[in-house]
C-alpha positions as CSV (number, residue, x, y, z in Angstrom):
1,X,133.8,182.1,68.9
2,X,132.5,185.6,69.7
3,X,129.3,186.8,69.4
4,X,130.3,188.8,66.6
5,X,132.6,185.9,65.1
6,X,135.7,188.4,65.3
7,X,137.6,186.1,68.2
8,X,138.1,183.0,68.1
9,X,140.1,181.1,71.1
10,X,140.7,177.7,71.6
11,X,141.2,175.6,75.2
12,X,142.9,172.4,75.2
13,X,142.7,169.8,78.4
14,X,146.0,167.7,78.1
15,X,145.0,164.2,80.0
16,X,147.9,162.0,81.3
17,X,147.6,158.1,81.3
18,X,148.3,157.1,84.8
19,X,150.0,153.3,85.9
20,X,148.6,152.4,89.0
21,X,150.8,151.2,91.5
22,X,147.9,151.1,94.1
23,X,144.3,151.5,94.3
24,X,141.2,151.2,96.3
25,X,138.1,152.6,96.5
26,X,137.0,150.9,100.0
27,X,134.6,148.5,98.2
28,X,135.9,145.0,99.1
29,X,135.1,145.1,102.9
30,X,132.9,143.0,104.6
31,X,130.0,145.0,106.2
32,X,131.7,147.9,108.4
33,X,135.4,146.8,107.8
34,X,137.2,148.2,105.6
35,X,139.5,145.6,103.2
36,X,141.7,143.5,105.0
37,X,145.1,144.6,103.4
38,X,144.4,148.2,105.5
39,X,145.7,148.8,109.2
40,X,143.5,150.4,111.3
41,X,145.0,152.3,115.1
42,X,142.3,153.5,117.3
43,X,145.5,155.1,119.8
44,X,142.9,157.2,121.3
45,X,140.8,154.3,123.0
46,X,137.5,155.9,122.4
47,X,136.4,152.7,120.3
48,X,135.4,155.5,116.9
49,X,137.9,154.7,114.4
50,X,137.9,154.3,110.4
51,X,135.5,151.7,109.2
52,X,133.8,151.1,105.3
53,X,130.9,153.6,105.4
54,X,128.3,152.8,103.1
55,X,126.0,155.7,100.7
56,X,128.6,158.4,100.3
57,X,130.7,157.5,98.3
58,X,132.8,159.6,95.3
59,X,132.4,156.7,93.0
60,X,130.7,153.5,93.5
61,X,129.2,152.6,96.8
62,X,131.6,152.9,99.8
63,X,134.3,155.0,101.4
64,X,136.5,154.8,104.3
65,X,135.2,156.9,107.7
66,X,136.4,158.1,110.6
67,X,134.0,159.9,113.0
68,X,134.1,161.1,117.0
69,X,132.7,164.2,118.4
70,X,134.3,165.2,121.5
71,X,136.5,167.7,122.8
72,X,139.5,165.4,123.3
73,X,141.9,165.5,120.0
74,X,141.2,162.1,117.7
75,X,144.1,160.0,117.2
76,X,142.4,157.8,114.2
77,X,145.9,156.2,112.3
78,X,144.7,154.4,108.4
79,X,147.5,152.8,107.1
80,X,148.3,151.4,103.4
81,X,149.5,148.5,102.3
82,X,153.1,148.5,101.4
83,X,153.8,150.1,98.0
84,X,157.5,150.1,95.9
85,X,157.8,153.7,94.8
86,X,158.6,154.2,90.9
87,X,160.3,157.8,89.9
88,X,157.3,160.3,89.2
89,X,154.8,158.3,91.6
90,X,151.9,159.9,92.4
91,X,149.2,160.1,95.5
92,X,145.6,160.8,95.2
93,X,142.8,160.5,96.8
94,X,139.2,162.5,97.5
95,X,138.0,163.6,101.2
96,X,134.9,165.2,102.2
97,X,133.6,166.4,105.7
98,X,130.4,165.5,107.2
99,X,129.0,168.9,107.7
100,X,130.9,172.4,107.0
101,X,130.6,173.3,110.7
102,X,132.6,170.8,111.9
103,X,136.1,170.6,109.9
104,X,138.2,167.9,110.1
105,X,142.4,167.7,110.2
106,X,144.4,164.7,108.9
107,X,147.9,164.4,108.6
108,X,149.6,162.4,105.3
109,X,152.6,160.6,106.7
110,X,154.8,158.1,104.9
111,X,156.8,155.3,106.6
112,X,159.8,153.7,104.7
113,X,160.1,150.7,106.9
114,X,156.9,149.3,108.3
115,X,153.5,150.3,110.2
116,X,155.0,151.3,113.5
117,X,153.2,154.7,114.1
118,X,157.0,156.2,115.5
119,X,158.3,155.5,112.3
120,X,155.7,157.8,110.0
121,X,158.3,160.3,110.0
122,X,158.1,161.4,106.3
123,X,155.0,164.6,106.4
124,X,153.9,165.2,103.3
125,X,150.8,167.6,104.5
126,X,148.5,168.7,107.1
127,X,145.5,169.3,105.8
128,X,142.0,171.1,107.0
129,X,139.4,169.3,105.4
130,X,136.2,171.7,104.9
131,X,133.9,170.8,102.3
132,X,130.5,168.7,102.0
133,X,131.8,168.0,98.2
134,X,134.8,165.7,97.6
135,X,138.2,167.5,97.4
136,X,141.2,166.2,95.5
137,X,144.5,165.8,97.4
138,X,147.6,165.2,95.3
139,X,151.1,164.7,96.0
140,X,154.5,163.4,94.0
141,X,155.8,161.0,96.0
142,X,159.4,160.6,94.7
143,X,159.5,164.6,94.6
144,X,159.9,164.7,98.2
145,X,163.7,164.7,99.5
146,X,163.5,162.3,101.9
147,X,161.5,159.5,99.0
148,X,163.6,158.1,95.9
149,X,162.3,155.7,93.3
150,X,162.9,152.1,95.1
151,X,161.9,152.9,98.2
152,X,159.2,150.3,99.7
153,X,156.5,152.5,101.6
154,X,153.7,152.5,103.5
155,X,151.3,155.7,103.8
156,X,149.0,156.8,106.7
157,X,146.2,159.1,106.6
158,X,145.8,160.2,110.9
159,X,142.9,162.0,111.7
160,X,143.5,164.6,114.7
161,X,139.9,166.4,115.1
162,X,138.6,168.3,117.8
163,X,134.8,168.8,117.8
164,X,134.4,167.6,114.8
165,X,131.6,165.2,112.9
166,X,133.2,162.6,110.4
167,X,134.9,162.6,107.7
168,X,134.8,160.8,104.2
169,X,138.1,159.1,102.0
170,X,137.3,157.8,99.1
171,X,139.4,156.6,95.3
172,X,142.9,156.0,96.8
173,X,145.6,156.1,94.6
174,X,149.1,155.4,93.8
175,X,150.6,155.5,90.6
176,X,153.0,157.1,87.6
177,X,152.2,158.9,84.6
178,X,152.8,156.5,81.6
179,X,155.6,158.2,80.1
180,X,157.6,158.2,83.0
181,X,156.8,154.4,83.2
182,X,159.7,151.8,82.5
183,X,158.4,149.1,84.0
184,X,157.5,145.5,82.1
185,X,154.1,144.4,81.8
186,X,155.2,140.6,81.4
187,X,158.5,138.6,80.8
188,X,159.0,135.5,78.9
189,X,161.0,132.7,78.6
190,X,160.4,130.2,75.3
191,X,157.2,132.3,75.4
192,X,156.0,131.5,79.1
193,X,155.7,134.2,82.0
194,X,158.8,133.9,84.5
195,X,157.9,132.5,87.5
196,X,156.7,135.4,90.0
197,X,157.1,137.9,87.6
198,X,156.6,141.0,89.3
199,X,156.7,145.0,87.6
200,X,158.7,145.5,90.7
201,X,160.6,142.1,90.8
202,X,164.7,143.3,88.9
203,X,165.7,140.0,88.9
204,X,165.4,136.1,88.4
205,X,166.5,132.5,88.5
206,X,165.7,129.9,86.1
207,X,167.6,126.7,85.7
208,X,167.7,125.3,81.8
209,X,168.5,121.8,81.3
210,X,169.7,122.2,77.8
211,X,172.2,124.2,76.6
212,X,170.5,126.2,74.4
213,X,170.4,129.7,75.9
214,X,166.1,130.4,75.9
215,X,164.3,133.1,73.5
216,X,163.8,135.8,76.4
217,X,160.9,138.3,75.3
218,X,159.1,140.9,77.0
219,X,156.5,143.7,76.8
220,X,156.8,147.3,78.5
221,X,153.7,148.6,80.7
222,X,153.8,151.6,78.1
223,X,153.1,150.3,74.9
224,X,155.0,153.2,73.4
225,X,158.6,152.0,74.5
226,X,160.4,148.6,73.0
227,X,162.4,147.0,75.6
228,X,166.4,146.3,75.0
229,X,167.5,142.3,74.8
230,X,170.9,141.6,75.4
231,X,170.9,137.3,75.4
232,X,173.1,135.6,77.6
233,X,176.0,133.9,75.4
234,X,175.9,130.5,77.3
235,X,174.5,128.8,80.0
236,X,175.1,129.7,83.0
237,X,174.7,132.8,82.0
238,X,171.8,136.1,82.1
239,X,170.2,137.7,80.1
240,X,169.1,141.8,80.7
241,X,166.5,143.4,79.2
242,X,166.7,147.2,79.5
243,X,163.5,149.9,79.3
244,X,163.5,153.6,79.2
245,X,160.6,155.6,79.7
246,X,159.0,157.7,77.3
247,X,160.4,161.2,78.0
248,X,163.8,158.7,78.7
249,X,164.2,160.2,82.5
250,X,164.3,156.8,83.9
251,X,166.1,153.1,83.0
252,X,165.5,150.2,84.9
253,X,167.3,146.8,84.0
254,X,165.8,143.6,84.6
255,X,168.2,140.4,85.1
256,X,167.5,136.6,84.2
257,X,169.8,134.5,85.3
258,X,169.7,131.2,84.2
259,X,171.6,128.1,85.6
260,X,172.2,124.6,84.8
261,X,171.6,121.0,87.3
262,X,174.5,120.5,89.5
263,X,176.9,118.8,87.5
264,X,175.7,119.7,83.7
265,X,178.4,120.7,81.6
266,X,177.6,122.4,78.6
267,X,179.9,123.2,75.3
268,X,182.1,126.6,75.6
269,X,180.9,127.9,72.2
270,X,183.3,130.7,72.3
271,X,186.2,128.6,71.9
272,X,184.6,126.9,69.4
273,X,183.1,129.8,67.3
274,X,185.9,131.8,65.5
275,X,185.7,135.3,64.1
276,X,188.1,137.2,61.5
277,X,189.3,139.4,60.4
278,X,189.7,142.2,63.7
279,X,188.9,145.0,62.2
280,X,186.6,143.9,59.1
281,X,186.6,145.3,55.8
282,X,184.3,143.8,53.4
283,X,184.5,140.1,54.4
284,X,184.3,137.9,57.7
285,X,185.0,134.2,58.4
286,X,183.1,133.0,61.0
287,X,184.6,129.2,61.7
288,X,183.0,125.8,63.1
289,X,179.4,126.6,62.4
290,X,176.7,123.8,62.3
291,X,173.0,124.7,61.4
292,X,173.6,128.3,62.5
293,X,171.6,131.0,62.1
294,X,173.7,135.0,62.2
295,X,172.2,138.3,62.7
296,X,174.1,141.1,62.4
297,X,172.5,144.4,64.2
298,X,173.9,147.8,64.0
299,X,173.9,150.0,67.4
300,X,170.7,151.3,67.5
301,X,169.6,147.3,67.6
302,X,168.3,147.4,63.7
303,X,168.8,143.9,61.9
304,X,170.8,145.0,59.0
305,X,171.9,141.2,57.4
306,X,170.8,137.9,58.4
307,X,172.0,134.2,56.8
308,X,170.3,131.2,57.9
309,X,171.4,127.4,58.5
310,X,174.9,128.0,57.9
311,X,176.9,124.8,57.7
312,X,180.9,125.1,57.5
313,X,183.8,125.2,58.9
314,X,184.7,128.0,57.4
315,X,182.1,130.3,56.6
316,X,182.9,133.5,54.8
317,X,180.4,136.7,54.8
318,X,179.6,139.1,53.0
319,X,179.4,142.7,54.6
320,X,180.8,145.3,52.1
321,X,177.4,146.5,52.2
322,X,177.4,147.8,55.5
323,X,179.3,151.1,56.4
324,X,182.2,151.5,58.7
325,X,181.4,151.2,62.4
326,X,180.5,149.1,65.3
327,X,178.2,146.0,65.1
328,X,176.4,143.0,67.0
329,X,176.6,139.8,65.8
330,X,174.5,136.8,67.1
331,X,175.2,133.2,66.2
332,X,172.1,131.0,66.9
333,X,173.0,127.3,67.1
334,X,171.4,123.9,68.9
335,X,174.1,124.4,71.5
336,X,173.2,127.6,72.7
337,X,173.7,131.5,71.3
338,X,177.2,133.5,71.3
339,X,177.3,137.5,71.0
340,X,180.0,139.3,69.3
341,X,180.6,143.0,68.6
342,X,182.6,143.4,65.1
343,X,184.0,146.7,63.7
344,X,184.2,147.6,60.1
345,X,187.0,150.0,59.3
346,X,188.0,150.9,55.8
């Protein structure tokens, strides 16, 4: 507000929620070594290289170093761990110098393969690193043209100073803005965590004895989006469960597949499960049900009618409620789940 309360303006900060994909802040080393997951190359031989510095740090306690004073270029390689890129991935991290007379020059290379130093052939920037105060470096990973979503990388930070003092990394990160997340925070089956469930990990095996088809559930890292279901109809069989980010730029699809013991044979439900008439009008028969449970969903996945513990041979339901177009049903039963897609037409 102005002085003379004429003007008013307002200034709004917009913050984004950021998944992390990778972080460290160099505070898990032991004494002078930085933590173990980190490759270190001194390829100049002078024995100075990055090591866990103590008392500097942006946040907390330590930072990585690298420090050499000489008139013979460093060669100083720090190397990530590997990291699976997501679409909209994001690098950050914080560098300072050790005094402004002696700038330092770092090159941020990415490898899509391993740690081999030839294969860092991915540059995202050269940088000149001048400043006794931190300084943010940011890049989008997946917004480079030779980096797509999928890609397993690793990233190096190389130091290549002449006369120079040391210099200072601290808070590296890797990560995606939340609404360009659609990755799952945890998937269930019957209610317990896969086995090795992984954000990253797009598919599974799990063998069921039984021939009920399991109750698959998940949750997406952004709490915002519901993931898609679509239940296997027997087993063997899979079951997919589909999330779209936010801003719906990005689908990923992760698979179950489950499989019986060598030898089980299981009931073929769908030639014992009937369904008539093709197209419906205001009546179904649904045949050879026994304790069944049906849910009929419309296309956008909202439960629109549901009967419980059916019992018949021939069962007949009532839809003339529902208006004309495409819908799922599911038939729960002890032997196992069946999907069918019925269309009203009047």
């Amino acid at each position: 507000v102005s002085e003379d309360q004429s003007t008013t303006l307002t200034y709004t900060i917009n913050f984004k929620i950021l998944v992390p994909l990778f972080n460290d802040g160099f505070e898990t080393g032991i004494l002078e070594d930085l933590p173990e997951d980190w490759i270190i190359y001194d390829t100049d031989n002078d024995e100075l290289t990055w090591y866990r510095s103590v008392g500097e740090a942006l946040t907390d306690s330590s930072s990585a170093a690298c420090y050499s004073y000489t008139s013979v270029p460093s060669d100083d390689w720090l190397i990530s761990p590997s990291i699976y890129l997501r679409e909209g991935t994001k690098l950050v991290f914080f560098a300072r110098v050790g005094g402004t007379a002696w700038p330092e020059e770092i090159s941020v290379l990415v490898s899509r393969s391993d740690t081999l130093m030839e294969n860092f052939d991915v540059v995202l920037d050269s940088i000149t690193v001048t400043k006794l105060a931190y300084q943010k470096y940011e890049y989008y990973l997946t917004a480079h043209d030779s980096l797509s979503a999928g890609d397993k990388v690793h990233i190096a930070l190389k130091r290549f100073s002449t006369y120079a003092w040391y210099v200072l990394i601290d808070d590296f990160w890797v990560g995606v803005p939340l609404e360009k997340s659609a990755t799952l925070s945890d998937l269930l089956v019957d209610a317990v965590t896969v086995s090795g469930f992984h954000p990253d990990t797009l598919e599974y095996t799990v063998e069921i004895s039984g021939g009920l088809v399991p109750a698959v559930t998940a949750s997406a890292t952004n709490t915002a989006v519901t993931p898609t279901i679509t239940d296997a109809t027997a087993i063997p069989g899979s079951t997919t469960v589909e999330v779209t980010s936010e801003d719906a730029t990005v689908t990923i699809t992760y698979t179950i597949n489950f499989t019986a013991p060598a030898g089980t044979n299981f009931p073929d439900m769908n030639n014992e499960i009937k369904i008539y008439p093709v197209p419906a009008f205001d009546f179904i028969t649904i045949s050879n049900l026994e304790s069944a449970d049906v849910y009929v969903y419309d296309m956008l996945g909202k439960l629109v009618k549901v009967e419980y513990n059916l019992n018949s041979s021939v069962t007949r339901l009532n839809i003339s409620d529902l208006e004309e177009g495409l819908y799922l049903i599911k038939i729960k039963t002890s032997k196992g789940i069946i999907n069918r897609k019925m269309n009203i037409a009047r």
